[in-house]
BAKOLZA-472634 format. One record per residue (C-alpha): residue number from 1; residue in one letter; x, y negated, z. Coordinates in pm, whole numbers, plus 32768, in hexadecimal, padded with zeros to 4 digits. Each point is the difference from the previous one (the first is absolute). Layout:
N
@n = NUM&res = A&px = X&py = Y&pz = Z
...
// end
This chain:
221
@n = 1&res = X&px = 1CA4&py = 9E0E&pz = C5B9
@n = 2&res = X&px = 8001&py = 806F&pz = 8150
@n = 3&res = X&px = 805A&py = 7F71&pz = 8167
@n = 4&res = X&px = 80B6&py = 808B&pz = 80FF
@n = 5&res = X&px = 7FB7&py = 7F3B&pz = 8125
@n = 6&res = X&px = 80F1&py = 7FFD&pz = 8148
@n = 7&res = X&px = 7F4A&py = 7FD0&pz = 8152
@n = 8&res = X&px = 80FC&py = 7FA2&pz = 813A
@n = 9&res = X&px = 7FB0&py = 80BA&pz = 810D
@n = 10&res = X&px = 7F93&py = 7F75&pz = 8124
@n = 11&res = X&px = 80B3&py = 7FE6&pz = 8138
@n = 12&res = X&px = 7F91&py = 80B4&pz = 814B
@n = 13&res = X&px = 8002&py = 7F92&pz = 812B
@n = 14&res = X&px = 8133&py = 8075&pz = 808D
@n = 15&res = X&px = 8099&py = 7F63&pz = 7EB3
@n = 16&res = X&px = 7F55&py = 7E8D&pz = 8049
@n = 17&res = X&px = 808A&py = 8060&pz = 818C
@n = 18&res = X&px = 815A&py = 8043&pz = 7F9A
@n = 19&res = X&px = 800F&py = 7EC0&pz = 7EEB
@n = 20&res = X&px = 7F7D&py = 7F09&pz = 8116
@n = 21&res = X&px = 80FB&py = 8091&pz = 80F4
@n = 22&res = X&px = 8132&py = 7FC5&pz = 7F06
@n = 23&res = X&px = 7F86&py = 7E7F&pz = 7FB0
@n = 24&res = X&px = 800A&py = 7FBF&pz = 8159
@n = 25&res = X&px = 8136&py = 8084&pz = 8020
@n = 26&res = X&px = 80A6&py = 7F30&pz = 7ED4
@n = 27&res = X&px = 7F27&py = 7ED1&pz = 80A2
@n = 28&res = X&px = 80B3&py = 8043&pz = 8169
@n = 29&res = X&px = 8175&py = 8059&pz = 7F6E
@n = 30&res = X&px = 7FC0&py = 7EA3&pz = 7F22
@n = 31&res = X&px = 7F8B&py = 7F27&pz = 8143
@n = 32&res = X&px = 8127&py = 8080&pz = 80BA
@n = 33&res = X&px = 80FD&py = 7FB3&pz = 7EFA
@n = 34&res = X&px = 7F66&py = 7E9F&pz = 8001
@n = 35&res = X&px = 8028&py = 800B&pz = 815B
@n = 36&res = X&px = 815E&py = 8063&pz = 8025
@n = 37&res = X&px = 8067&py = 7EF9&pz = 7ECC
@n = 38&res = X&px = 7F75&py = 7EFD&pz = 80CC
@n = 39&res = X&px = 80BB&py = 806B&pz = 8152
@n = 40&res = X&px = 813A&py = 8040&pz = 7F32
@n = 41&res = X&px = 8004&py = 7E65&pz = 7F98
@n = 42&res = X&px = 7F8C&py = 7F9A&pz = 813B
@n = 43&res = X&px = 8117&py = 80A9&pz = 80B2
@n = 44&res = X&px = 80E1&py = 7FBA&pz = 7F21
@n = 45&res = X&px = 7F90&py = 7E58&pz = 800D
@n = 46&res = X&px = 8018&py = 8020&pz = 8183
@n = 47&res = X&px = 8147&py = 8080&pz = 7FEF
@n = 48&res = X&px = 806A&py = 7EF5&pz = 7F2E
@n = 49&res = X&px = 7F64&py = 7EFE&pz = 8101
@n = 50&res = X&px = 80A5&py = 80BF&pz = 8145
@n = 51&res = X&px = 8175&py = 7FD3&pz = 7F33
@n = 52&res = X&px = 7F98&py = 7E94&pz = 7FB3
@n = 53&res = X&px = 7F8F&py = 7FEE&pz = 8153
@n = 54&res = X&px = 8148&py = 808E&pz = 8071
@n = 55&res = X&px = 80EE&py = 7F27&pz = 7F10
@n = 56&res = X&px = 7F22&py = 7EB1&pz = 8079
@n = 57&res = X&px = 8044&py = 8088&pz = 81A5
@n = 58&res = X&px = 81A1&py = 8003&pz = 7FBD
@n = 59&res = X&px = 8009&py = 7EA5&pz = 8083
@n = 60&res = X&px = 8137&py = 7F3F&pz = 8037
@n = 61&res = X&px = 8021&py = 8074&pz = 8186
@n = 62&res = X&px = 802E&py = 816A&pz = 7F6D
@n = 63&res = X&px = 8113&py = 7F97&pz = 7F45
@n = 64&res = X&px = 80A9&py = 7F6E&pz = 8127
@n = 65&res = X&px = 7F96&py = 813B&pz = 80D4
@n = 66&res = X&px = 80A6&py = 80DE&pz = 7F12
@n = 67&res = X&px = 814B&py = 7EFE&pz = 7FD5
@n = 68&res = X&px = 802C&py = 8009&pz = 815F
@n = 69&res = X&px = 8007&py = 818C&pz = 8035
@n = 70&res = X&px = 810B&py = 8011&pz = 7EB4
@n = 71&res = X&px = 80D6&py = 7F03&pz = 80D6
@n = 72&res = X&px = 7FD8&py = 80A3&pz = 8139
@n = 73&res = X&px = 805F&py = 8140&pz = 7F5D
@n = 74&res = X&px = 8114&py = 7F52&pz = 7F6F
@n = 75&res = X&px = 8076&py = 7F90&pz = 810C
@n = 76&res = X&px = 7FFB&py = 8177&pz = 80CF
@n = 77&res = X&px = 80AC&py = 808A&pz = 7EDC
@n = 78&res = X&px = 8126&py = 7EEC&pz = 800D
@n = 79&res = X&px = 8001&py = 7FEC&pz = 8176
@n = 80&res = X&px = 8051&py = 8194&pz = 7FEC
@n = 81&res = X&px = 8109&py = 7FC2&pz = 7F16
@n = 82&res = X&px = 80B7&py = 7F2A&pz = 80D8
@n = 83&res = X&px = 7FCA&py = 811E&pz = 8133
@n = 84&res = X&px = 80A2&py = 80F1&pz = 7EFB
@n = 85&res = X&px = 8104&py = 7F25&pz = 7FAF
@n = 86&res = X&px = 8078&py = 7FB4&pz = 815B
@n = 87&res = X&px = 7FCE&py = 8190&pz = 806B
@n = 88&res = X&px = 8142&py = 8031&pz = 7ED7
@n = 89&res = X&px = 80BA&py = 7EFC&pz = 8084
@n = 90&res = X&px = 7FEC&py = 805C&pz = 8164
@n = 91&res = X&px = 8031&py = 8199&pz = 7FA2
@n = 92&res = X&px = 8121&py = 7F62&pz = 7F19
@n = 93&res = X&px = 80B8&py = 7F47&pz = 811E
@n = 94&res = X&px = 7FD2&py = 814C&pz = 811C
@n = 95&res = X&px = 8084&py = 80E2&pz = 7EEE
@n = 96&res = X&px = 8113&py = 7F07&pz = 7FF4
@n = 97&res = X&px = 8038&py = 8007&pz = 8177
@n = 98&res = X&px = 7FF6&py = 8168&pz = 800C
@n = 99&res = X&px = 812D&py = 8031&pz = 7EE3
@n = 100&res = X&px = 80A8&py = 7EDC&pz = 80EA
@n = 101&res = X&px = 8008&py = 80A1&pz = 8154
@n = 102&res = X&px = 7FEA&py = 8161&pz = 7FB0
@n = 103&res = X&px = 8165&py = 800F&pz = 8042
@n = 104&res = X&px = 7FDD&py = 7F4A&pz = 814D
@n = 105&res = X&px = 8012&py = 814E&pz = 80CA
@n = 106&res = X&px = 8129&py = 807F&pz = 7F5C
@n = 107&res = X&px = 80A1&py = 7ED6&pz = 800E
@n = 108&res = X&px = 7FF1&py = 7FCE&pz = 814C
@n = 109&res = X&px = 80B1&py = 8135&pz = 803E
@n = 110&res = X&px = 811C&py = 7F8E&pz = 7F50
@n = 111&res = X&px = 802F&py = 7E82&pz = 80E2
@n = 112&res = X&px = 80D1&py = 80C8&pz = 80F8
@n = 113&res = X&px = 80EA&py = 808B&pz = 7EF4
@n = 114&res = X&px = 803C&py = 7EB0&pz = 7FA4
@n = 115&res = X&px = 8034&py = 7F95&pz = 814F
@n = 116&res = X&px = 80FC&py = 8107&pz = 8010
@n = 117&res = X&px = 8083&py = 7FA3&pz = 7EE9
@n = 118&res = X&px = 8038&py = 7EA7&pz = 807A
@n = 119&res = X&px = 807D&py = 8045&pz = 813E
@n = 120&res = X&px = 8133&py = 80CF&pz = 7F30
@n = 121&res = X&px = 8041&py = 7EFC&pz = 7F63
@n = 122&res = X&px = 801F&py = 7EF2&pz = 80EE
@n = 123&res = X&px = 80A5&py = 80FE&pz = 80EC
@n = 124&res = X&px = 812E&py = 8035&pz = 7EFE
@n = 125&res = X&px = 7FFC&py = 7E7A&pz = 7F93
@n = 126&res = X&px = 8057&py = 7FD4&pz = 8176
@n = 127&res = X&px = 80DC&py = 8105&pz = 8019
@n = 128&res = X&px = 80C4&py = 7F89&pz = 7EA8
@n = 129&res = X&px = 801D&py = 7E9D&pz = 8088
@n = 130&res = X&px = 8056&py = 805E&pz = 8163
@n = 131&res = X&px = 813E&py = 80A3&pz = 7F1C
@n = 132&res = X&px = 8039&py = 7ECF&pz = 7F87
@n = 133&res = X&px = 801B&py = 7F1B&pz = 80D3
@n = 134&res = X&px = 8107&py = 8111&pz = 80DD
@n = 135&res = X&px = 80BD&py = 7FE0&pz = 7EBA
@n = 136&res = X&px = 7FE5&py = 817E&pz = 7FDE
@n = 137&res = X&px = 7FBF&py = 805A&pz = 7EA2
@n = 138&res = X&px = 7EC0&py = 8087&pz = 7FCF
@n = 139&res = X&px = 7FC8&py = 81B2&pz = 7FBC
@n = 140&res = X&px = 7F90&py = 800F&pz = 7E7F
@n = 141&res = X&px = 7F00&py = 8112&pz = 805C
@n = 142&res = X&px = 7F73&py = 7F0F&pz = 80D5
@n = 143&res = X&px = 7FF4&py = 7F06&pz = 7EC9
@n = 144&res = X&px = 7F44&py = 80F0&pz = 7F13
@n = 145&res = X&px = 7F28&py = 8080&pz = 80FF
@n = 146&res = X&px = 7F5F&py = 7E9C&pz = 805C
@n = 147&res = X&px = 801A&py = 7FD5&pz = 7E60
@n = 148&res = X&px = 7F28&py = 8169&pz = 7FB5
@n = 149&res = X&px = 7F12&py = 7F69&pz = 813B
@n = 150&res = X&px = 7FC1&py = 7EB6&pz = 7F4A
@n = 151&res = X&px = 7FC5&py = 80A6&pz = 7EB6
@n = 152&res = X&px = 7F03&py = 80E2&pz = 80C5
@n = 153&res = X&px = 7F5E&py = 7EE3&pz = 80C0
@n = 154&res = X&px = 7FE4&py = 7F43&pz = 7EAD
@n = 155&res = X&px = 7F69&py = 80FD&pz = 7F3A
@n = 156&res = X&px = 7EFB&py = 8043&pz = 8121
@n = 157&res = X&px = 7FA3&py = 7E6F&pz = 7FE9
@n = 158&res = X&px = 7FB0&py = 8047&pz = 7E86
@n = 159&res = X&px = 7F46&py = 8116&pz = 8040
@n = 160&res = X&px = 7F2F&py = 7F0F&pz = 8130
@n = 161&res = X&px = 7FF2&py = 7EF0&pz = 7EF7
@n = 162&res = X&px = 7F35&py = 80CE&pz = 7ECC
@n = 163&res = X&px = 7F04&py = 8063&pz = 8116
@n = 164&res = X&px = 8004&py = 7EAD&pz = 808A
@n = 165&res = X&px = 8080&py = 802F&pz = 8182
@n = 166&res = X&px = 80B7&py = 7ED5&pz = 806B
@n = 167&res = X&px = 808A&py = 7F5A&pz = 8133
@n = 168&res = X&px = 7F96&py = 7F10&pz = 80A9
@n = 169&res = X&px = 80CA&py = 7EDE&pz = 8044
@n = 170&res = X&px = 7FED&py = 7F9E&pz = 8182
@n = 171&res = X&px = 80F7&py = 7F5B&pz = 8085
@n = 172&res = X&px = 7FCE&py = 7E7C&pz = 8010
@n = 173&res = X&px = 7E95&py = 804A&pz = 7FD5
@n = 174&res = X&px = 7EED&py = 7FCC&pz = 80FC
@n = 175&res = X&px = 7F7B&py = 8122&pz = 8096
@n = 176&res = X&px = 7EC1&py = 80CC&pz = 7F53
@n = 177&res = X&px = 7F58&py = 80D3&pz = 80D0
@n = 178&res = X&px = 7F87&py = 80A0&pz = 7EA9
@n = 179&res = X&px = 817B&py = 8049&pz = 7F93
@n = 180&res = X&px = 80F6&py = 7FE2&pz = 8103
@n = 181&res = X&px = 800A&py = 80D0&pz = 819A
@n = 182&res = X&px = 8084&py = 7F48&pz = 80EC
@n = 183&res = X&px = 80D2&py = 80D7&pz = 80C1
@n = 184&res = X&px = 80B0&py = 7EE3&pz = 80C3
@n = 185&res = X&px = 7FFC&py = 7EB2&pz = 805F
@n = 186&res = X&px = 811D&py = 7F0D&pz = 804A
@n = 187&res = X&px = 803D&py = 7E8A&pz = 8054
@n = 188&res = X&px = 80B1&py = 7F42&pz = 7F1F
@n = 189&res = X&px = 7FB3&py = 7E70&pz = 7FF0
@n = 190&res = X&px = 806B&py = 7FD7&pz = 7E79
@n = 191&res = X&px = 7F07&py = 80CD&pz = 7F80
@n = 192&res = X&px = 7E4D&py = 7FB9&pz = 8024
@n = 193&res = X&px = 7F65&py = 811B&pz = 80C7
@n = 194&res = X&px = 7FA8&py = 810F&pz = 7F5B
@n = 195&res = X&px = 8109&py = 7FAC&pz = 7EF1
@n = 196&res = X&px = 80C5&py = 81AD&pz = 7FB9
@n = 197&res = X&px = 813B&py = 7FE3&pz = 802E
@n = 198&res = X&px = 8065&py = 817A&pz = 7FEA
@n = 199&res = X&px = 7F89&py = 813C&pz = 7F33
@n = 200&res = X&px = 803E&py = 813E&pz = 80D5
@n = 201&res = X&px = 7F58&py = 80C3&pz = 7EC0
@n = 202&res = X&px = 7F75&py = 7F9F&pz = 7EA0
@n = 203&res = X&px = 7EC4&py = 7FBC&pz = 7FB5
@n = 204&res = X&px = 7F63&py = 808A&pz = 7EAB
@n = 205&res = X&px = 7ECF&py = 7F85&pz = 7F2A
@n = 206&res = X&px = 7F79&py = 810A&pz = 7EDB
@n = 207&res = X&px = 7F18&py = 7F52&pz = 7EDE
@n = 208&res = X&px = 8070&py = 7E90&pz = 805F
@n = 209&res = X&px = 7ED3&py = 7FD8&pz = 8102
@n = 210&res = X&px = 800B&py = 8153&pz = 80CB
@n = 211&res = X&px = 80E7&py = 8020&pz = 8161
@n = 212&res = X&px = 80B8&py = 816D&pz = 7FB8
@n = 213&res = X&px = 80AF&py = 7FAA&pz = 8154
@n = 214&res = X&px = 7FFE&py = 7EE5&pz = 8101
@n = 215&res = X&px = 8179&py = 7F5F&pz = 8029
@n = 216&res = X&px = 8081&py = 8014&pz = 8178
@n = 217&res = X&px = 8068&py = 7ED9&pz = 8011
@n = 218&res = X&px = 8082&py = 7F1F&pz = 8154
@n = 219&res = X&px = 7F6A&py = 7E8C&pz = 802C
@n = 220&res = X&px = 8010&py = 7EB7&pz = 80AC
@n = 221&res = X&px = 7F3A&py = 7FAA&pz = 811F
// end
C-alpha cells in the first residue's frame, strides 16, 4: 500500500511580511471600533446628563420670566386692538362729516335765493293787507302770485331740511359771537344788554353743529 504524502509549503518572507502586516491591521481596525463604541456611550450618557442638567436649571424664576413676556405680549397685542378700533371709529365719524357738509358750498349759494324769496313774499303780504285795510279788493294775480311764491319757498325749506340747513332762531336770544353779527346796537331798558331784538338777515346752521352763515342780527346795549 502506498503513501502519498502532502508537504505545505513554506512561506517566504515577503509572505510572513505581508501576514504580519494584515494582523496588525485587523488588531488596529478592532482597537478603533472599541474605541469609537466606547465614545459613542459616553457621548451619548453626557448628553443625557447635559438634558437632565438642562430640565433640573428650568427653575421656577424661568417660569415667571417666560409668564411675564406672554403677558406683556398680550398686552401689546390688545393695546393695538384698541388703537385699531378707535382709528375706525374716528375714519367712521370724518366720513360722516364729509357726506354732512359736502353740500355746504352749494348750499350756501342758494341762502340768497331764499332771501329773495322771502323778501317776495313779505313784500306782497304787505302789499295784500295795505289793500285791505283801504277796503280795495285785492288783484287775484296778486293772490296766486304770493300763493306760487309760498309753494316755492316751501319746497326750497324741504329741500334745506333733507340736507340739514336750518335757521337759527335769534330774536329774544342773547347774542353769540359764534352765530349772530351785530350790525347795530340800540338802547332799549326792557331788554338785558346784548339781548337781539332784530334780524336784518337769517342765519343758517348745516349738520346741526356747523355755522353755514352768521345771522345779522341788531342788539341791546
Amino acid at each position: 500500500m502506498s503513501h502519498k504524502h502532502h508537504n505545505k509549503k513554506p512561506m517566504d518572507l515577503n509572505e510572513k511580511l505581508q501576514h504580519a502586516v494584515e494582523q496588525s491591521d485587523n488588531i488596529m481596525a478592532d482597537s478603533i471600533n472599541e474605541e469609537l463604541t466606547d465614545e459613542t456611550a459616553t457621548n451619548g450618557s453626557e448628553n443625557e446628563t447635559q438634558q437632565d442638567t438642562l430640565s433640573a436649571q428650568a427653575s421656577p424664576q424661568d417660569s415667571a420670566e417666560l409668564e411675564a413676556e406672554v403677558a406683556r405680549w398680550k398686552d401689546v397685542a390688545m393695546r393695538s386692538q384698541a388703537e385699531m378700533e378707535n382709528l375706525r371709529k374716528r375714519t367712521q365719524i370724518d366720513i360722516e362729516k364729509a357726506h354732512r357738509y359736502a353740500n355746504a358750498s352749494f348750499a350756501k349759494d342758494l341762502l340768497p335765493v331764499a332771501d329773495y324769496l322771502a323778501g317776495a313774499i313779505d313784500c306782497a303780504q304787505k302789499e295784500i293787507e295795505k289793500e285791505h285795510n283801504e277796503g280795495k279788493a285785492c288783484e287775484p294775480f296778486l293772490v296766486n302770485l304770493l300763493k306760487g311764491v309760498e309753494m316755492t319757498q316751501k319746497q326750497l325749506q324741504t329741500v334745506f331740511e333733507h340736507h340739514q340747513i336750518k335757521k337759527m332762531d335769534t330774536v329774544g336770544l342773547v347774542f353769540d359771537p359764534n352765530y349772530h353779527k351785530v350790525i347795530q346796537e340800540v338802547e332799549d331798558a326792557d331788554k338785558e344788554p346784548g339781548t337781539v331784538l332784530q334780524e336784518l338777515q337769517t342765519g343758517y346752521t348745516i349738520g346741526g353743529d356747523r355755522v353755514l352763515r352768521e345771522a345779522m342780527v341788531i342788539v341791546s346795549k
